[in-house]
Every structure is written in C-alpha cells, then in structure tokens.
Residue, then its C-alpha position, 0 to 999 in steps of 0.5 A: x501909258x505905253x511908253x514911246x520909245x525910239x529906235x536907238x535913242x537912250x536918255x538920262x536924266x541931263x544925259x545926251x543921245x547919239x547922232x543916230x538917235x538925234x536923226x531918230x528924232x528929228x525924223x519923229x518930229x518932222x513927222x508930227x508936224x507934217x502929220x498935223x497939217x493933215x488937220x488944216x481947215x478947208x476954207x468953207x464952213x457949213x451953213x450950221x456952223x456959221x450960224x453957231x458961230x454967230x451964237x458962239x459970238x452973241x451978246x446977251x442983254x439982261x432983260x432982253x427976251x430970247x427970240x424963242x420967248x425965254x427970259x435971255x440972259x440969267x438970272x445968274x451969269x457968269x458972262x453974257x457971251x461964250x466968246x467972252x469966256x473963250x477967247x485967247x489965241x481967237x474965238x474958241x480959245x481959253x479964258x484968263x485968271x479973271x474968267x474963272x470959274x468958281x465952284x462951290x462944294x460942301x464937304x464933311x466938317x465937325x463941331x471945330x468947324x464952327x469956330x470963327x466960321x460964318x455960318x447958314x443956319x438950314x438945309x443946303x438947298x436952302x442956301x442955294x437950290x443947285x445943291x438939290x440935284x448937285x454935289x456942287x455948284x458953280x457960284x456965279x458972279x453976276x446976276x440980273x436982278x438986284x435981289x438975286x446979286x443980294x443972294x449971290x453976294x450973301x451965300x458968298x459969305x458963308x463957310x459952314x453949313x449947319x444942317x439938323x443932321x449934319x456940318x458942312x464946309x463949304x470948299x471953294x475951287x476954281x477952273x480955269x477955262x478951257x481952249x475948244x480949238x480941236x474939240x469936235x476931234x475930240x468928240x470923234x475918239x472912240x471908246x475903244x480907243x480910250x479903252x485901249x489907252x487905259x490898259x498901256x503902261x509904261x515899265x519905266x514910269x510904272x507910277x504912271x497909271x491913267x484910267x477913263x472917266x465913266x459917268x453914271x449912266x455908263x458913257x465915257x468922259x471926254x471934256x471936263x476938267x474932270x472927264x464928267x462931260x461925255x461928249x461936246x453936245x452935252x459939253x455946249x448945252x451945260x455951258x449955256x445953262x450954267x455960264x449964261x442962265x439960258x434955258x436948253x433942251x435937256x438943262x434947265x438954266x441957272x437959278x436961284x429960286x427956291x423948290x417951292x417958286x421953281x416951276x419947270x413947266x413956266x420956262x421957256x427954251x432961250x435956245x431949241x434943239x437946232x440953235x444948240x446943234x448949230x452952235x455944237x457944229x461951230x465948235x466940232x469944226x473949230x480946227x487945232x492949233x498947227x504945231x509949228x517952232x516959233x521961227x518958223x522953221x522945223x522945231x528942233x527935236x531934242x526937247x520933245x525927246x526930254x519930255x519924253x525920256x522924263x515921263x510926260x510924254x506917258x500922259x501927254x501922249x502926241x498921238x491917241x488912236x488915229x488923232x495927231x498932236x493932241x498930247x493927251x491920253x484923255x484919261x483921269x490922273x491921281x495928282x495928288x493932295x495939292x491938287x486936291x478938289x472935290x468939285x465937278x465943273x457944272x457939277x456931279x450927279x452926286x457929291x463924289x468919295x473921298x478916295x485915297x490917293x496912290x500911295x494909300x492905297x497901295x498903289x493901285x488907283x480906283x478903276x471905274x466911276x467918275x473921278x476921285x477929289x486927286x483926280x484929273x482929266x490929262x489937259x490937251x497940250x495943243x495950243x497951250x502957250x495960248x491958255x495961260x494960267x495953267x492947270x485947273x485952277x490958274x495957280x500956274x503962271x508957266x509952263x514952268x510953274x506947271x511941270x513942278x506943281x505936278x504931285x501924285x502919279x506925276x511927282x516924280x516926272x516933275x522931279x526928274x524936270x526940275x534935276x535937268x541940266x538948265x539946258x535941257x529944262x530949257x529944250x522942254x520948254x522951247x519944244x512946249x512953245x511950238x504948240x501955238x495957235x498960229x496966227x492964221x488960225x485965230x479966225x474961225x476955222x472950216x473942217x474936213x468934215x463931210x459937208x451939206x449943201x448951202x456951204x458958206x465961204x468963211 
C-alpha cells in the first residue's frame, strides 16, 4: 500500500514527534472525522429498503411454506433470521463466537492419515452433495427434519475420506461473521480503484504487498473473508441459501439430498428477484459507523500516528479511492501458516492450490486468481470495537490479541507493536476504540443515495 506520510512527521518504534508534526496530525485526524460525517444517514429510506428491512428482520418458521410457494426455512440452516447472525452494535452488525460459521474442506491426506481417524467410506458427494459443485461446504447446525439433523450430526463425525482413488482429510475452519454497516460503500468501489490500491507499495514496509481477489469469471472480489464474493447482491443471495436454506434466483438453497433425489426443477423460490433486490437495497443504505473518541470529544492523534508509523495503516488504509474511514485496502494479504485455511466462505468453484507463502516463494505473492489457503481480504476497521471476536476465525478476544496474531506480510508490524512503549500500545488501542458504532447509529439507517418516489420516513 502506498505509504501515508505527513508533512514533518517522523516515527520510531516508542519514538516521539515534534510539536509541529503533532499539529500535522491533529489536523490529519480532525479531517478524517469531519470527512466521515459527510456519510451520516438522511432521515428517509426507500420503500425498497424498508422492505428489505423487514426480510433482513424475518423469522423463518420450520415447516412454514414462504408466500411465494417455497418450502421456507432449510431444510439445513444455520439460523432462521439474518438479523439473528448480524447483530452486534444494531440490525447489520457482526455476530458473536457462537454465530460462527463452520467450514468443512477435504484436503490432500496419505495412508498415515488413517490411523485413529473415523473414516467415510465412499465419494465425497457421497458424505455431503455440496461437494458436487464446492471445494468446501458450510457444515450447518440445525436442520429442519429429524433425518436430516441425523445426517448432520453423523458427517460431523468423520475426519477422513477414503475415495477409490484417493484419501482426504476433512479441515474444519470457522468465520466469524461479518458487520454490513457500510457495505453498499463498499459495493460502489470501482475496479479501477482496487486496481490502483494493488500497484502502491510502501518502501518502508516492502514486505507489505496486497493484491485483488479475481474470481473465475473475471469479476473483482469485494466481500467475503476471502474476497470470493463480487458484489453485495451476490454477497445477499449466497447468505440467504446457505444461512437459512432458502431458494433465490440464481443459488439454490442448501440441502442434503443426494444427486439422484435432487431435482432442481421441483423447487420453488422462497424469495424472487424483487424480495432479493429489496433486501440488497436495505443492506446498500445501512450507513458506516461515525468515528468518534469515546468521550465525545475530537480523538487525540497520536495513536493513529503509531498505527501508522508501524505498518498497519499500508493494509488498513483510512481512505480507498473516494471512501473515507474504511481502513481497508480491500485486497488479499498472505498471513501466514497460522492463518492457514483452505476454505472459501459458501465455498469456491473448486477447491483452491496450495500456495506457498512469502518467504518460499521469494518473496513475491501469486498475482491474480482467488485467494491462496494464507491468504485473506483486509477486514474493514470501521466499527470494529463493535465485532468482537477478532479475525476470521474469532481466535482473538482483542483488539490486542488481534494485532499480535498477525503473521506473514504482517508479522513484522505485529512485532514492531508488541516492542511499543506501553504508552503507546496504549495510544493504538485508544485510536482503535473511536471506530465505534455510535449509539444513534443502531437503528437502521437512510442514504444519501438517489432516492424514488414513495419514500418512507424511518
């Protein structure tokens, strides 16, 4: 990422900064969070998404027919509302530990792999249909029938695939879910400007070398833990099918049935193309979080100026393009082994290679395709005191606990956070906890988007 640098400002690792580049700063910040009031909500929202939002808040009943003649709810699920899932800080939040997703992905094993491992005998469609079409599959919790809770409970028991071909383990990962808040922002950042963002580098940090995410079909990633997802449309209707089992135009829902009791054509949508643009539009209009310090007050500046004199700033960028207060760059990050994790969240057209990391590969990362089993989208920071657990698998209770588990392009900015004066460490994470979802922000909110005719007050 380009490197952000301040007229006068110059940083060590616990160093100090002169008065002038203190005002350097503070003007820098106070900018930032001026900049982000430019994206309060209008009071109004579009008859669509007011509608959305009633989706988005909908509790599905298991058994309960969908007004549009599907079957509702499942028959795999993973809860019966999206609200449910994406809740914290208000209605398009993040989820707790226990909303997890898991992941379930077969990966190369050998004949030691067999030894004390419970293992399916048979092709891996055989032990769950998804793998038909996926290199991995979301392993739900709940089901709506008896039988099919069986199912789920049995293939939750088996580590090891034995195929007449070929032995595969069976890698469970989780994902934490993710906050929405901001998400149509998102959505509206132009290739060009990821394309930009890719080609900056910093010569400070040159360990630090993001890249976009591109899909098979040529698209560019934007949502996803690991950038697999194009755009918040596809972002909504893959949720749908895989959270709640609901049929959608273009995904059909989630099921167990094998190939030969699975007939597409007997399915009927549980919600249509408008119900799907409706809840998309509800989503697109769900405003970010303010940044404001906890007091109230302006925040004070030096502890983005650490953040930023140690690294993170290069991937957690304030700015992208025209978009304000989302430090992110948007693009894919090698993390390391100890982020390690093949799976794509609603999974990948195929099961990704293995691809080496940095420091094997001469410290040049793949340049194009989807994302590497180390590799990972840069999480938006906006609202992030309001989405702990941290990281894509929740193994980080902080903020704290998040910066030093960071490991490949990142391990050195982790390091150089954990040799801060307490002092400082200290300022980061005070600079951290003004990326808040204020208090007025936790019903939902209106847009500054063009609006149609038939707005509704909120």
């Amino acid at each position: 990422m380009r490197e952000q640098r301040h007229s006068g400002v110059a940083f060590g690792i616990g160093g100090k900064a002169t008065i002038g580049a203190v005002c350097a700063v503070t003007a820098m910040c106070t900018v930032i969070l001026a900049g982000d009031r430019r994206h309060r909500a209008n009071p109004t929202i579009s008859r669509e998404a007011f509608e959305g939002k009633a989706l988005f808040e909908k509790s599905w009943e298991p058994g309960k027919p969908s007004p549009t003649g599907g079957d509702g709810l499942g028959p795999v699920y993973n809860e019966v509302s999206c609200v449910a899932c994406h809740n914290l800080g208000g209605t398009g939040g993040g989820g707790p530990r226990e909303r997890d997703v898991v992941m379930l992905t077969p990966v190369a094993g050998s004949d030691q792999s067999l030894a004390g491992a419970t293992v399916f005998q048979g092709e891996l469609e055989d032990l769950h249909p998804g793998f038909r079409s996926h290199g991995s599959v979301v392993l739900h919790r709940h089901a709506t029938g008896p039988e099919t809770r069986e199912r789920l409970a049995k293939i939750d028991t088996f580590t090891v695939v034995q195929t007449r071909d070929e032995i595969k383990v069976l890698r469970k990962g989780s994902r934490n879910t993710p906050a929405l808040f901001g998400a149509g922002l998102i959505d509206a950042v132009s290739d060009r400007v990821l394309r930009e963002a890719e080609k900056r580098t910093s010569p400070r940090f040159p360990e630090i070398k993001g890249r976009v995410s591109t899909l098979p079909d040529g698209r560019l990633g934007r949502f996803g833990w690991k950038g697999q997802i194009a755009t918040l449309g596809n972002f909504v209707r893959s949720a749908c099918s895989n959270e709640l089992g609901l049929e959608v135009p273009g995904h059909h829902q989630a099921i167990l049935a094998s190939a030969k009791d699975f007939d597409p054509s007997s399915l009927k949508l549980d919600l249509d193309e408008e119900e799907c643009e409706m809840l998309t539009e509800f989503l697109r209009v769900l405003s970010p979080p303010v940044q404001r310090s906890p007091n109230g007050r302006v925040a004070p500046p030096w502890g983005y100026a650490v953040f930023e004199s140690i690294g993170c700033a290069s991937c957690h960028a304030p700015a992208l393009g025209e978009l304000n207060g989302l430090y992110s760059d948007l693009l894919l990050h090698d993390m390391g082994e100890a982020s390690s994790d093949s799976a794509m969240y609603y999974g990948a057209p195929v099961a990704p290679r293995r691809m080496p990391d940095i420091a094997q590969n001469n410290g040049q990362t793949p340049r194009s395709g989807m994302a590497s089993a180390t590799e990972w989208r840069t999480a938006p920071l906006w609202g992030v005191v309001n989405s702990a657990p941290y990281l894509h698998d929740s193994r980080a209770a902080t903020l704290d606990d998040a910066i030093r588990m960071h490991g490949g392009e990142a391990e050195k900015t982790a390091t150089r956070y954990t040799k801060l004066a307490p002092s400082d460490r200290k300022a980061v994470l005070t600079f951290l906890s003004t990326l808040t979802v204020s208090a007025e922000r936790k019903k939902p909110a209106g847009s500054a988007h063009k609006r149609k005719s038939g707005d509704l007050k909120s």
